[in-house]
GUKOL-944743 format. One record per atom (N, C-alpha, C): residue number from 1; x, y, z; atom name. Coordinates in pm, 1 decimal, decimal comma. Example, Ala and Ser with C-alpha at 12.3 -4.5 7.8 and 13.67 -1.06 7.14 Angstrom:
2
{1 {1319,0 -569,0 780,0} "N"};
{1 {1230,0 -450,0 780,0} "CA"};
{1 {1320,0 -330,0 780,0} "C"};
{2 {1285,0 -225,0 708,0} "N"};
{2 {1367,0 -106,0 714,0} "CA"};
{2 {1290,0 3,0 787,0} "C"};
This chain:
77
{1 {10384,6 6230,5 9040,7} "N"};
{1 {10473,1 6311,8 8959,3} "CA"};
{1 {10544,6 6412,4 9051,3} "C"};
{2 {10681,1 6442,1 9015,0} "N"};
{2 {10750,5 6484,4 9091,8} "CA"};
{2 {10728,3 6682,2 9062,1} "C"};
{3 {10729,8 6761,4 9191,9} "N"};
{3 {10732,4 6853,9 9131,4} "CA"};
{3 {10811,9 6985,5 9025,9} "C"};
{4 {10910,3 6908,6 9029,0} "N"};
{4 {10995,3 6953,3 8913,9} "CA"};
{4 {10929,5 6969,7 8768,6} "C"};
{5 {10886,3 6779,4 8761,8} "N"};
{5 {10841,4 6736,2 8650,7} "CA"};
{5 {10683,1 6876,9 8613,9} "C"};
{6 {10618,4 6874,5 8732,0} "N"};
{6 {10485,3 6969,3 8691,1} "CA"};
{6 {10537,8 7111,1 8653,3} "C"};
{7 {10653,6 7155,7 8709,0} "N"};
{7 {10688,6 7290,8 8701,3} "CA"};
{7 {10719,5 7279,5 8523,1} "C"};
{8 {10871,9 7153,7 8508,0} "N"};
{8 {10844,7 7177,9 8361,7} "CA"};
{8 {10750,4 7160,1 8272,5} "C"};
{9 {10678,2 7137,9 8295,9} "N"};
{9 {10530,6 7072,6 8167,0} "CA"};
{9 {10440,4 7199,3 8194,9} "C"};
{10 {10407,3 7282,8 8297,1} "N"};
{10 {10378,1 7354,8 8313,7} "CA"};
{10 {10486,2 7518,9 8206,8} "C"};
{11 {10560,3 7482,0 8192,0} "N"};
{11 {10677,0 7609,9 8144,2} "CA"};
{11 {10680,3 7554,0 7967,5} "C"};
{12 {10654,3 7420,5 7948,6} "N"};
{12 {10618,9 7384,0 7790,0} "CA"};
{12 {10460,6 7406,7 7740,6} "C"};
{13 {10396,9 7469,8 7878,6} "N"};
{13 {10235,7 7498,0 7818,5} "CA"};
{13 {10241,9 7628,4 7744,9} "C"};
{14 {10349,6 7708,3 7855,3} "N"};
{14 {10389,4 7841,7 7823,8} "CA"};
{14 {10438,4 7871,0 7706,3} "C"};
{15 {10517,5 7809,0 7685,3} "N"};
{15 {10592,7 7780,8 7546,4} "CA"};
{15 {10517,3 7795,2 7420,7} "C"};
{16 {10409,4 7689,6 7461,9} "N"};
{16 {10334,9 7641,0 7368,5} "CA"};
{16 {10194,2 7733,8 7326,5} "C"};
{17 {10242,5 7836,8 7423,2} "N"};
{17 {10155,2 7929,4 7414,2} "CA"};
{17 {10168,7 8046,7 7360,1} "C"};
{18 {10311,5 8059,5 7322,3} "N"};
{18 {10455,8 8138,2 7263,1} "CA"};
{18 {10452,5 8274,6 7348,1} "C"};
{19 {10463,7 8223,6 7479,2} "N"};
{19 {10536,9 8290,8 7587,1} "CA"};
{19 {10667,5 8246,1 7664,3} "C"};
{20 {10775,8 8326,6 7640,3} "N"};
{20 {10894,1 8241,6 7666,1} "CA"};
{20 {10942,1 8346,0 7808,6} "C"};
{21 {10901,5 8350,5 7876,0} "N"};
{21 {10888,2 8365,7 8005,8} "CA"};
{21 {10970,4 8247,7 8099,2} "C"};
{22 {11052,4 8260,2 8153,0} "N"};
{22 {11092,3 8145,0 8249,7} "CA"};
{22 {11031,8 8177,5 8398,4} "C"};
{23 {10966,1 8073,3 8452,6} "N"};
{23 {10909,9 8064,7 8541,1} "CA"};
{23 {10958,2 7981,1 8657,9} "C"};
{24 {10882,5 8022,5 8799,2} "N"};
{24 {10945,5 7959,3 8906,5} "CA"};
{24 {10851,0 7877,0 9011,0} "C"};
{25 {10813,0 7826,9 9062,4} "N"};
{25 {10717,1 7820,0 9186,9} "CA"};
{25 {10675,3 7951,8 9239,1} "C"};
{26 {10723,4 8059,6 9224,7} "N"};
{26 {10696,9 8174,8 9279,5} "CA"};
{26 {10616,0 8263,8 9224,7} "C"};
{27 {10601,3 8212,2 9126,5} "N"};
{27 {10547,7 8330,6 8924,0} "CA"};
{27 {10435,7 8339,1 8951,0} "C"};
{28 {10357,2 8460,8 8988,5} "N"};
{28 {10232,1 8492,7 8998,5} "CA"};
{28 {10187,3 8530,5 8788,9} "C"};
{29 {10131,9 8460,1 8750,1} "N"};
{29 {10134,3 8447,6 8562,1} "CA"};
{29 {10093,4 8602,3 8589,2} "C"};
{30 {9939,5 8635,2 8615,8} "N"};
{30 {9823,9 8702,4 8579,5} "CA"};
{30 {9903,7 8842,0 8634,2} "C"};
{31 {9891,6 8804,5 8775,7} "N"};
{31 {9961,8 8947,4 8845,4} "CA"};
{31 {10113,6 8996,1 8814,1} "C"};
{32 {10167,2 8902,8 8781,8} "N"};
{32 {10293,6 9041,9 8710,8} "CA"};
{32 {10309,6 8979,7 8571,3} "C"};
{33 {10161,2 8965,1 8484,8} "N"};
{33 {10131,4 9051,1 8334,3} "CA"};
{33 {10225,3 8960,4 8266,2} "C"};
{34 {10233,8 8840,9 8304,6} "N"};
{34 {10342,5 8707,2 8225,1} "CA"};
{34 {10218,6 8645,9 8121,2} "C"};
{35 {10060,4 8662,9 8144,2} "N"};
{35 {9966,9 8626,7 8054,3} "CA"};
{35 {9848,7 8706,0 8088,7} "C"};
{36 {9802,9 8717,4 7995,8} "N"};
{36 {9636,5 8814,1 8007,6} "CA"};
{36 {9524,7 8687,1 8035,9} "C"};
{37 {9415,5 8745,6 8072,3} "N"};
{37 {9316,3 8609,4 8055,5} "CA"};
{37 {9255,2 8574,7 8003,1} "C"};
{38 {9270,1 8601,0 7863,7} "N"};
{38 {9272,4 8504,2 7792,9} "CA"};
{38 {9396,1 8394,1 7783,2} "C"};
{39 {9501,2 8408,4 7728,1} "N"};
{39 {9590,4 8322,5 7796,8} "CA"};
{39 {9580,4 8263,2 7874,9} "C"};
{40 {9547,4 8292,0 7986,0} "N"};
{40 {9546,8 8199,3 8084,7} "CA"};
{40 {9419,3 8106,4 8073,9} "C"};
{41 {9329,3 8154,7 8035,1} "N"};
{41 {9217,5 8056,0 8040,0} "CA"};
{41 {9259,1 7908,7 7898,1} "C"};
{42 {9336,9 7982,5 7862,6} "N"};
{42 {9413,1 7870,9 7727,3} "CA"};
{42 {9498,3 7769,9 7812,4} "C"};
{43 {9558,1 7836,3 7894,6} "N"};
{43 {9701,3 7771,1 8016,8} "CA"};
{43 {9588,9 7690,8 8029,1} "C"};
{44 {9480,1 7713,9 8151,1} "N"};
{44 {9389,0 7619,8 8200,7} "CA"};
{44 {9315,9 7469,9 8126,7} "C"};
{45 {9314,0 7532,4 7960,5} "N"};
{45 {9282,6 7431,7 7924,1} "CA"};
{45 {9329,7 7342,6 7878,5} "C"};
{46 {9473,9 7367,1 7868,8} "N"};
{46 {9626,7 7303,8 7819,7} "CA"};
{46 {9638,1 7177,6 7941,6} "C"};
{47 {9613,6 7272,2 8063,8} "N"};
{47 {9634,0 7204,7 8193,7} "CA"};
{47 {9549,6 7071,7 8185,6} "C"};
{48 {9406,3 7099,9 8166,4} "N"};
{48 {9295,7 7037,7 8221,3} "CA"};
{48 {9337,3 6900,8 8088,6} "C"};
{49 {9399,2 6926,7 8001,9} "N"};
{49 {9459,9 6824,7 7889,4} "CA"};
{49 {9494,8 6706,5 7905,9} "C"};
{50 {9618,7 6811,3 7951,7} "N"};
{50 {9736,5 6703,6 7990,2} "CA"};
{50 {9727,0 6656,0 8086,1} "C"};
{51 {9682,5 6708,3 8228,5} "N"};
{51 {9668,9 6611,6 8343,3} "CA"};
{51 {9559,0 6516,1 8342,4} "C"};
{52 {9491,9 6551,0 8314,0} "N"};
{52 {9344,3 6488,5 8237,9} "CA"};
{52 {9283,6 6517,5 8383,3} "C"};
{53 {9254,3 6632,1 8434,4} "N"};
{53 {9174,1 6674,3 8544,9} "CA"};
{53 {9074,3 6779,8 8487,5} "C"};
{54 {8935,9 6796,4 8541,1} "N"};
{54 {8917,2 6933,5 8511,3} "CA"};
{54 {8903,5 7092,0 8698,6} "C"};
{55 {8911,9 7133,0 8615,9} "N"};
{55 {8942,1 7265,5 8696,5} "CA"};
{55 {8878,7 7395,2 8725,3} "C"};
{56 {8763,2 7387,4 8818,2} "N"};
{56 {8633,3 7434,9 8776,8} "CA"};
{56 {8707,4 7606,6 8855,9} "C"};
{57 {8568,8 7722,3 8795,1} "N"};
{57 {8610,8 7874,1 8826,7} "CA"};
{57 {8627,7 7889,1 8971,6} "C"};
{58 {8549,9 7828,2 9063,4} "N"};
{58 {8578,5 7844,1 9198,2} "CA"};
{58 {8693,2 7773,7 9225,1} "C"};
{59 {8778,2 7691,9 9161,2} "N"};
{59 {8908,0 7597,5 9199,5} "CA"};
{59 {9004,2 7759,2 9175,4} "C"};
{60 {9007,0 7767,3 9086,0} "N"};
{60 {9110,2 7914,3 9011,1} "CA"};
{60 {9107,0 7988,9 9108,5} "C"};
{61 {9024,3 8089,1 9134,7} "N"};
{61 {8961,1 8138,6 9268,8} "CA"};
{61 {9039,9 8181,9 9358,7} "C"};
{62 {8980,9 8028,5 9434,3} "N"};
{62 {8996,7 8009,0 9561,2} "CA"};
{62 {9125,7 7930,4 9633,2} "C"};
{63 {9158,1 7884,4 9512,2} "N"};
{63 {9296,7 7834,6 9508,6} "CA"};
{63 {9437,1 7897,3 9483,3} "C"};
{64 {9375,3 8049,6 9469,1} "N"};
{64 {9471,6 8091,8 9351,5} "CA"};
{64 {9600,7 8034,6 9240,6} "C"};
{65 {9500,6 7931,8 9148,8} "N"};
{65 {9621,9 7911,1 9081,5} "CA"};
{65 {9687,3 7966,0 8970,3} "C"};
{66 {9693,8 8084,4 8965,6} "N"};
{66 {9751,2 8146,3 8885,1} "CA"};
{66 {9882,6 8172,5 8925,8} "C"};
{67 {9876,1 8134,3 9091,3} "N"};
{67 {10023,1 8108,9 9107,8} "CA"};
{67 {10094,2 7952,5 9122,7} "C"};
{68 {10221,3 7987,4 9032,2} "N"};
{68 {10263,6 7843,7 8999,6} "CA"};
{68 {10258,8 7766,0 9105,4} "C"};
{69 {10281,5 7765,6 9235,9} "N"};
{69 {10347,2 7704,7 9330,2} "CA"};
{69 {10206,6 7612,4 9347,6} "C"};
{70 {10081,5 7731,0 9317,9} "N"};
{70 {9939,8 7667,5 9391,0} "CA"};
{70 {9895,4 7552,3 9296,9} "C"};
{71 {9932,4 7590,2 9157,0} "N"};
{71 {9874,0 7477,1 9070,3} "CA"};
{71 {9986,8 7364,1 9076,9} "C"};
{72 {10123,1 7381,0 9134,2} "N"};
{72 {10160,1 7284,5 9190,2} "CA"};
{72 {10120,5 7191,0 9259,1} "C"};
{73 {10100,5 7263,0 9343,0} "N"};
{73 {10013,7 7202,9 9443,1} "CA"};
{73 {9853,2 7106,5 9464,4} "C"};
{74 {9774,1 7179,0 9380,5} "N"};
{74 {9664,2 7144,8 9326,9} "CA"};
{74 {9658,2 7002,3 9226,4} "C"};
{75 {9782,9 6990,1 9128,1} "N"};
{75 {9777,5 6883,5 9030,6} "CA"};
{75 {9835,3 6784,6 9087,2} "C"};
{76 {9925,0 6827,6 9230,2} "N"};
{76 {9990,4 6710,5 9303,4} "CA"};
{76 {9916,6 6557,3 9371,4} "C"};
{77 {9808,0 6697,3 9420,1} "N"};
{77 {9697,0 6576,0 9461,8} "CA"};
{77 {9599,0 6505,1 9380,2} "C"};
């Protein structure tokens, strides 16, 4: 999957989360307050859905994917 394609499906989780936030590869969610965590732990499970991966607390972490670019990155592989 191309990363365009993850950025948008990633920005319809948002959506779907009724945060209409436009986002970039760059969008730190948590750190500039685009979702609380709860939200985000909802994002995560939206994620873990649709890609059909799961995504354990040390992945989040240590990966930081709360930034878009990283969970880019992360669902790429």
């Amino acid at each position: 999957m191309e990363r365009v394609e993850i950025l948008n499906k990633l920005q319809q989780i948002l959506k779907e989360l009724k945060i209409q936030t436009e986002i970039t590869e760059e969008t730190a969610l948590v750190n500039e307050n685009i979702v609380d965590s709860m939200e985000f732990m909802n994002y995560i499970i939206i994620i873990e859905e649709m890609f059909d991966v799961s995504i354990s607390d040390d992945d989040i972490a240590a990966q930081q994917l709360g930034i878009v670019k990283n969970m880019i990155d992360y669902l790429s592989r």
